[in-house]
C-alpha positions in Angstrom: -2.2 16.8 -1.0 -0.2 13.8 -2.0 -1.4 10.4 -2.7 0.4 6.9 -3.3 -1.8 3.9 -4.8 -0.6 0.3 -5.4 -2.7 -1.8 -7.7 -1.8 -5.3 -7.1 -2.8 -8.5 -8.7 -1.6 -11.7 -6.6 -1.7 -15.3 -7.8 -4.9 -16.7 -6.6 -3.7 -18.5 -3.7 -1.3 -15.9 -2.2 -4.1 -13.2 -2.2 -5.3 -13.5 1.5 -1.1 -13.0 2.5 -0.8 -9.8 0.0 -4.1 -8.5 1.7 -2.6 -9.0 5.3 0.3 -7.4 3.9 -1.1 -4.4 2.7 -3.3 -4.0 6.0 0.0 -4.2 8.1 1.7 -1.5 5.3 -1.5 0.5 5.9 -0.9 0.3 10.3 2.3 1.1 10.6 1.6 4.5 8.9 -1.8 5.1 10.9 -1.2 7.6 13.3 1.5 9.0 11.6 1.7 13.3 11.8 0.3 14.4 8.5 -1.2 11.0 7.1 -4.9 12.1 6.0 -5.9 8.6 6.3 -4.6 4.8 4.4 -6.6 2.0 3.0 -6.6 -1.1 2.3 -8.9 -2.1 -0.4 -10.0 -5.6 -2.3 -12.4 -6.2 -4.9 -15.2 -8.9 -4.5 -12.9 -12.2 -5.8 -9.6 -10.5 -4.6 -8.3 -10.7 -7.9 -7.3 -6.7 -7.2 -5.4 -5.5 -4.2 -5.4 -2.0 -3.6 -3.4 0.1 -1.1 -3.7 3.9 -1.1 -2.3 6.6 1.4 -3.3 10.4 1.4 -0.5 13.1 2.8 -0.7 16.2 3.4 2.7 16.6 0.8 4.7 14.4 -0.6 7.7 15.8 1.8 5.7 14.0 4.6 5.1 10.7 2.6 8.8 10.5 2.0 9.6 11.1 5.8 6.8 8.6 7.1 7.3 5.9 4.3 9.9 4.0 5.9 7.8 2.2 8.5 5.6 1.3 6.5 8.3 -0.5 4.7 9.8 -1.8 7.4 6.7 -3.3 8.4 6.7 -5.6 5.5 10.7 -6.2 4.8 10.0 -9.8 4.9 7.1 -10.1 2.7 7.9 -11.7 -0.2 5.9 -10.0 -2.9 7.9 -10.6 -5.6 6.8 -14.6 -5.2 3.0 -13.5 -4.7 2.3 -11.3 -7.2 3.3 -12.6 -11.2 3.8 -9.3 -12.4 4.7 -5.5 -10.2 2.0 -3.2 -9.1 0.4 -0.4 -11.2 2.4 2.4 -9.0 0.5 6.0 -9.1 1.9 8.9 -7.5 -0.5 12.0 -7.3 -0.9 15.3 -6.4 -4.0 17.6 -6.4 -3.9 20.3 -9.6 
């Protein structure tokens, strides 16, 4: 099992576009062969953005990832978010 989680932190006012974002990130994979399941995750003020996807390997993340990106090509993150997302890459022990 293989999963990917992106903590973000958006600038107050560009949180509600990073969320939509994140949601359209987490549909273009759903569906996907071998994608245990996505989320898309806020807490209570939206201060914290949290995307997370489950594989069944990481072989099958790195064939399925580019919708995903594709998806949000456009999205200017870099502009919403003041500093880059806590990236986590894991894999059951």
């Amino acid at each position: 099992m293989y999963i990917r989680m992106a903590i973000h932190r958006p600038r107050p006012d560009k949180a509600d576009l990073f969320l939509d974002s994140i949601r359209r990130f987490k549909a273009a994979q759903t569906g996907l062969p071998d994608l245990v399941n996505a989320f898309a995750l806020a807490d209570e003020k939206k201060e914290r953005l949290v995307g997370i996807a489950i594989w069944e390997s990481k072989e099958h993340f790195e064939r399925g990832i580019d919708m995903a990106r594709e998806a949000i090509k456009n999205d200017p993150h870099d502009e919403w978010e003041d500093n880059p997302p806590e990236m986590f890459e894991l894999e059951e022990a």
